[in-house]
N, C-alpha and C positions, 0 to 999 in steps of 0.2 A: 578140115578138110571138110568143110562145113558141106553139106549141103545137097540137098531140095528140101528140107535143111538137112542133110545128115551134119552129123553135131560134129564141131569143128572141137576138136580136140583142146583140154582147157577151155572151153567156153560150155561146153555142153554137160548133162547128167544122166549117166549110163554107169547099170551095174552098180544101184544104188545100195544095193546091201552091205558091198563091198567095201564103200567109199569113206575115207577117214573125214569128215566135213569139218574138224577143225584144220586140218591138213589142206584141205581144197580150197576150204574159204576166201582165205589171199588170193590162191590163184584164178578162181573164179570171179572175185572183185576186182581185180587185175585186167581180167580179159574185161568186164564189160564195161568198164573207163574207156577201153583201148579204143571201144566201141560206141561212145558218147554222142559224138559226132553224129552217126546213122540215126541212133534213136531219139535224137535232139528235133532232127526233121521230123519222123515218124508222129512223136506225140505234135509238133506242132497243125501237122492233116489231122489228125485227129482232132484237135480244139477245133479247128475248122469246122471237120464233118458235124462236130456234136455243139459247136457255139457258132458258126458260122467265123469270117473275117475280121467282123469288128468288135467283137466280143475278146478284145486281146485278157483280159484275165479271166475269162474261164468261167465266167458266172452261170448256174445252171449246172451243171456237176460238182453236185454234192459229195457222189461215193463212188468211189471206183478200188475195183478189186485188183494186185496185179499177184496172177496164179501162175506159181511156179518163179516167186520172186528170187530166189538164192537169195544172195546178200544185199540184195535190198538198194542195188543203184538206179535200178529204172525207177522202184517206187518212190525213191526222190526226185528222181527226174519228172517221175507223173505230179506229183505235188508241188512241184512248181510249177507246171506246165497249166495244173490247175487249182489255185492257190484257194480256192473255196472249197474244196473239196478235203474230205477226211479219204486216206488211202490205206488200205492195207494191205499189207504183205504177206503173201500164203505161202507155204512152203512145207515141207514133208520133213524137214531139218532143223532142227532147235538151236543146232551150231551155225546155221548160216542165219534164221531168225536173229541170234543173236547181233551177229554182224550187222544184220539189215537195220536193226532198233539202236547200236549206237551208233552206225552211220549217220541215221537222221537226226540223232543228239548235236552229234559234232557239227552238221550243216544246218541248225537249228529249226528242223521240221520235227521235233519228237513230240511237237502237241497236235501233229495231225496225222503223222504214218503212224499205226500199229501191227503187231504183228499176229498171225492165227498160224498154229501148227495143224496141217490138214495133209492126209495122203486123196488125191485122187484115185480112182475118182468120186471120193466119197469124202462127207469132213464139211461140204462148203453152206448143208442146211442151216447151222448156225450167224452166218454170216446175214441172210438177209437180202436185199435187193442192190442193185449196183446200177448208176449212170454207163459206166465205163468197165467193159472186162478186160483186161490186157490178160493175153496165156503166148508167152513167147519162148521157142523149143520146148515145148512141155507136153502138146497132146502127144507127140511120139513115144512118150514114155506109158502111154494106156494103149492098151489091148484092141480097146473099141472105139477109136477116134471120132466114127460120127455120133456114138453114144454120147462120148464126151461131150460136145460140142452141143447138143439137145441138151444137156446137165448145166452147159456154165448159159445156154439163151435163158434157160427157164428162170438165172436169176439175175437176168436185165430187168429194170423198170422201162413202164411203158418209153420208149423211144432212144431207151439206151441202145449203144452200141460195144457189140462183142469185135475186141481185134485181136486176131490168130496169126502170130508171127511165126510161118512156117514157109520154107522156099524161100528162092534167091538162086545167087550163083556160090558156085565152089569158090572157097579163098585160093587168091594166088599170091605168093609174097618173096617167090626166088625167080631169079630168070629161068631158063630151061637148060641152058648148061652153066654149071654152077661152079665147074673148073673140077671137080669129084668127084666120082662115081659115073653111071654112064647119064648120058642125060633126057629128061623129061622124068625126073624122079615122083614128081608131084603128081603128074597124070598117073602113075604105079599105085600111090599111095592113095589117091582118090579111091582106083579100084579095089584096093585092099578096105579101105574103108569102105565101101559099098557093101562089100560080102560081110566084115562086121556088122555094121548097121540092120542088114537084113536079117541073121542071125539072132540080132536084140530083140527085135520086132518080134520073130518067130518067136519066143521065149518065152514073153510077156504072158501072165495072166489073162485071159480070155480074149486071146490076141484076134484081131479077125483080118482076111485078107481084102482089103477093097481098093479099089481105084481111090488115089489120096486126089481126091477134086474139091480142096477147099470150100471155092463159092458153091459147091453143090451140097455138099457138105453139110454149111449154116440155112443155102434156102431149104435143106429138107427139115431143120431146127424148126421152121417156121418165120426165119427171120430173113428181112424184108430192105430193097436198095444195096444191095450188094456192091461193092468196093473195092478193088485188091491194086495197090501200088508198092512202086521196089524202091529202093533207098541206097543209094554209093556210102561206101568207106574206100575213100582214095588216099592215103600216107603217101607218098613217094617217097622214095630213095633219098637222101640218106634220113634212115628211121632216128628217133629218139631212144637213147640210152634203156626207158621204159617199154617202150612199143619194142623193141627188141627182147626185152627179158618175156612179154609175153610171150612171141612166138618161140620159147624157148620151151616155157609152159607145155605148151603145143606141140612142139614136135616131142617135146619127153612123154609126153602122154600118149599121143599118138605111138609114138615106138614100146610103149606099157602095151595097148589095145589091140593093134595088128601088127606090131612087127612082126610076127613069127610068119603072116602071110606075105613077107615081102619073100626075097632072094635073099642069098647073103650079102651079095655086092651092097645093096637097097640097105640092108641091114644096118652096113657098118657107113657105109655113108650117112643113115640117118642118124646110126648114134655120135658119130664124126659133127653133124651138125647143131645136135641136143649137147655137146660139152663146151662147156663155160671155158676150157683153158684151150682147147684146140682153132687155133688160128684161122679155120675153116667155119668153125663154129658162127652159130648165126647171132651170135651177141658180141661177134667181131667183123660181122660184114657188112662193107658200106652200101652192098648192093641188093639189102632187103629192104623189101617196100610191103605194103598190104592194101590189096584191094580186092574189093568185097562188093557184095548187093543183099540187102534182104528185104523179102517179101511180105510183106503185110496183108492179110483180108479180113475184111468189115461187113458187118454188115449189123441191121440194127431191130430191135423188137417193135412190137405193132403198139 
């Protein structure tokens, strides 16, 4: 229930203290395959903005950072996108680090992804200077987001470019009557997650409240040509065997995080839909689909 990004359940990282990360790991790799598609476009604007058109391999980004990698799918996806480039994976998780460095074994990048165990928003002076920042759902996890954001320009090299994968549309992936429960479950459940979400926020170490204005955000960074484009995940109906078990992820987690602020009806409907043997359940219906948008903004050092 991703979204402006509030983190879409199984996709997102919230209540990291809590969180078992060999436990999530899969599920987290899980979601962001499901998700390949979106960000297959995204880094290809970005080879753009940072090589232009005809610069199809990528020449000219040497190092790109991606902060807040989990398991380490996009930072292969970055490494191909820019095959000259060395990429590393940061991450607050040594369990998802893990994932993320034999991923890139098995897909034969492990001579150019490596990985840095770093908690934001501190950790990343070792690192050095970077062509390319990817931080995608991650600032929401810091207290001070435009602080943040001043932290990852200041280690762009001259002309690089910072991209903050934050915003889009809510996921939707059932119709509105579902045959169960009453119906527009999903608009309920957004709201229930809204009121989590702001609650995390509120929590956060040196959380501050400000207007989330991305581009305002980076040009108060200092950084410079401002950018921000959205990106479709459109699945239709009838989902893959896979693309199903994640949204299964998803609504178990989701029903983990806010159920208690649903109703009861809400309740047992959603967990009606999180069971693998219940015929209702969303790893037996031919009528989920997923469709999604996310938000990208850019912008670049002087």
């Amino acid at each position: 229930m991703s979204n402006d990004e509030r983190p879409a359940p199984g996709h997102g990282r919230h209540d990291q203290g809590q969180i078992d990360w060999e436990v999530a790991g899969p599920l987290l790799e899980r979601g962001a395959e499901l998700h390949l598609p979106l960000h297959e476009q995204a880094a290809a604007w970005l080879r753009e903005l940072l090589v232009g058109p005809a610069a199809a391999d990528g020449r000219g980004v040497d190092r790109v950072l991606d902060v807040g990698s989990g398991p380490g799918v996009i930072s292969c996806l970055l490494a191909r996108a820019f095959p000259a480039a060395e990429v590393v994976a940061v991450d607050a998780s040594a369990a998802l680090l893990e994932r993320a460095h034999a991923r890139a074994g098995r897909l034969g990048l492990g001579d150019r992804v490596r990985t840095h165990l770093a908690e934001l928003p501190d950790g990343l002076d070792a690192l050095g200077g970077a062509d390319l920042i990817w931080a995608a759902r991650t600032l929401h996890h810091v207290g001070d987001q435009r602080a943040q954001i001043a932290a990852l320009g200041a280690h762009l090299r001259p002309g690089g470019l910072l991209a903050v994968c934050e915003g889009g549309l809510t996921p939707r992936f059932l119709p509105r009557d579902i045959g169960i429960g009453r119906p527009g479950l999903q608009a309920r459940m957004d709201a229930a997650c809204e009121d989590w979400f702001c609650e995390m926020r509120a929590a956060l170490p040196g959380t501050v409240d400000d207007i989330e204005d991305w581009p305002a955000f980076l040009a108060d960074a200092g950084l410079r040509t401002p950018c921000t484009r959205s990106f479709l995940l459109d699945l239709p109906a009838p989902l893959s065997a896979a693309a199903r078990a994640c949204l299964q992820d998803t609504l178990t987690q989701g029903l983990d995080l806010f159920g208690d602020r649903l109703d009861e009806g809400d309740r047992t409907t959603l967990a009606r839909l999180a069971d693998p043997d219940d015929a209702a359940g969303i790893v037996r219906r031919p009528d989920a689909f997923v469709l999604s948008a996310q938000t990208v903004h850019t912008a670049r050092a002087q």
